[in-house]
N, C-alpha and C positions, 0 to 999 in steps of 0.2 A: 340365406337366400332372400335377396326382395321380392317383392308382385312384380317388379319390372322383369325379373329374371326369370319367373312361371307363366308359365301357357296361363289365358282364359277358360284354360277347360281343365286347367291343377285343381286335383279333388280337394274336397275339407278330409282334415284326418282328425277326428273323433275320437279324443281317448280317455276312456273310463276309468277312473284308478279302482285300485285295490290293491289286497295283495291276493297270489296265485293259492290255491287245495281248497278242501271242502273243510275244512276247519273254521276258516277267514269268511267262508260263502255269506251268512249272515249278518257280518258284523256290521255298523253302522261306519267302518272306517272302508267298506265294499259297495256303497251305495251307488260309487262309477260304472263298475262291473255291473250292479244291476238295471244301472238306465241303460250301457251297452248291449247288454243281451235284448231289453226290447227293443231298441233302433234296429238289431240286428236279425230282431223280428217280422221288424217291418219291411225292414227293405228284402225280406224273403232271403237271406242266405246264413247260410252256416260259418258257425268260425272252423278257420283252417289256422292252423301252424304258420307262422312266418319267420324267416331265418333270423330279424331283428329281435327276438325275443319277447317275441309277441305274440296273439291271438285276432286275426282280422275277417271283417267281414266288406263285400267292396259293393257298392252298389249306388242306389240312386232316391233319393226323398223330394220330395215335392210332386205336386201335380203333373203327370206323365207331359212331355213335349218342353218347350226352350225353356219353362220358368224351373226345370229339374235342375237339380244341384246333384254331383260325383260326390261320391264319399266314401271314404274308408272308415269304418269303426276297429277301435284298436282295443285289446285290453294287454296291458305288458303286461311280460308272467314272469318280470324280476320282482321285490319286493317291494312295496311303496317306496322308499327311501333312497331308490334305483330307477326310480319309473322315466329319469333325462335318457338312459341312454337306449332303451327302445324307440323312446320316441322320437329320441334325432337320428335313429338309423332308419327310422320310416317315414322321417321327413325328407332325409334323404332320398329314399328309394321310389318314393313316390312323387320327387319333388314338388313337394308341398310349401308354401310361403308361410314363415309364421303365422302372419294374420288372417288363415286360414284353420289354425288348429284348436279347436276348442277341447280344452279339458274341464271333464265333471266330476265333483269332487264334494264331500262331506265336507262340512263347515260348521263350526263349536260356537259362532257368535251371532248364527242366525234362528230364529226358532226352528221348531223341529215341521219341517213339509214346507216350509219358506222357501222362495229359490229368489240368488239376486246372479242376474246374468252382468258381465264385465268383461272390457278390454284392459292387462294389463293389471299391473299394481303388486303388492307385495305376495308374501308369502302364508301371512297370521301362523306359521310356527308349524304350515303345512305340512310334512316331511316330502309329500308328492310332487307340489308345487315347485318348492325348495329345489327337488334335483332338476325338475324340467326347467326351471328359470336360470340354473347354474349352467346348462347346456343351450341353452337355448334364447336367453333375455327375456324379459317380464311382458313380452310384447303379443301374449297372445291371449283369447276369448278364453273365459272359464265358466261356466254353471256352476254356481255353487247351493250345495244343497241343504237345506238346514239340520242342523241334528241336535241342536240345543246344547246347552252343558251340564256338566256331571252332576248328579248329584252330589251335597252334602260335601265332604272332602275326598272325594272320590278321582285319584287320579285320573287325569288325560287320557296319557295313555290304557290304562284299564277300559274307561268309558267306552274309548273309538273301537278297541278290538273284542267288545261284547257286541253280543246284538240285540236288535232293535229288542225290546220291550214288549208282552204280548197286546200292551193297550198300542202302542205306535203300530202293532203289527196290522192291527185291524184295519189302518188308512194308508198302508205303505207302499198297496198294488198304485193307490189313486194316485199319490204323490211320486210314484217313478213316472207313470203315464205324463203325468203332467210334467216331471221333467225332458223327458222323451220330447214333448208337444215343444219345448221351449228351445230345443236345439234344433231343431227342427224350425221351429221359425226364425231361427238366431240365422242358420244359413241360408232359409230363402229370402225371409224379408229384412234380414241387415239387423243389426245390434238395436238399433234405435226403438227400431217400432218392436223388436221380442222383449226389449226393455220396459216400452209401454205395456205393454199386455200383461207379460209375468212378473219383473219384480213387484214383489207383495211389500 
């Protein structure tokens, strides 16, 4: 769907990856999930169940009056590697314009509390990215969040689905907040200027 094809009042859809149970909750490959839950804090609502196989929360960021922005916060509750087809049954449902949907996402090539916000571009070997880009085309906003790389020779995959570390733990509330803060300006004040501010 284009911007030509959505209303000016088509909400952002907002989605956090991870994967779904209390198992995954910490891991550094769930870091979507946990900037979601606090947007999902802030705009005051609970998640509910949605038929698209998802977890949503709908509401409103910005300074109360015209400069508020609609928003859905999403967490799919398929697996990372599955997370396209939630997200284009809730693009659908909400018809939302690609360049309206921001995914946030762990990142193995940025230091760890780093964020680099972006429209577009590859995948870096995401598995989350990967499905939403095969469903949808590379054409949409991502937060990406640092998580550093593995130690030693320590697999990928092992790395992303531990979690954080108890020294990362100590600055992990500061650095969701602050990725929270960057989405949040990515959809009021435009890519540009939440570029200026937060990429580090």
């Amino acid at each position: 769907m284009s911007d030509a094809g959505a209303g000016a009042d088509s909400p952002w859809l907002i989605v956090g990856l991870g994967n779904p149970g209390p198992e995954y909750a910490g891991n550094r490959h769930n870091v979507g999930f946990m900037v979601a839950d606090l947007l999902a804090e802030r705009v005051g609502g609970r998640f509910k169940a949605h038929k698209a196989r998802a977890q949503v929360v709908e509401g409103r960021i910005g300074v109360p009056g015209p400069g508020s922005r609609r928003v859905v916060v999403a967490k799919p509750m398929s697996f990372m590697n599955l997370s396209g087809g939630p997200t284009t049954a809730l693009r659908d449902f909400y018809k939302v314009p690609v360049s309206r949907i921001v995914a946030v996402h762990d990142e193995l090539d940025i230091d760890y509390g780093a964020l680099r916000l972006k429209l577009g571009g590859g995948d870096n070997g995401h598995n989350g990215l990967k499905s939403i880009t095969k469903s949808l085309g590379a054409e949409y906003h991502r937060v990406r969040f640092g998580i550093g790389r593995p130690p030693g020779r320590m697999p990928v995959a092992d790395f992303v689905l531990k979690d954080f570390s108890s020294a990362e733990r100590k600055e992990l509330d500061y650095f969701v907040d602050r990725a929270a803060d960057a989405v949040e300006a990515l959809v009021v004040d435009g890519l540009e200027r939440a570029q200026g501010t937060y990429n580090s």
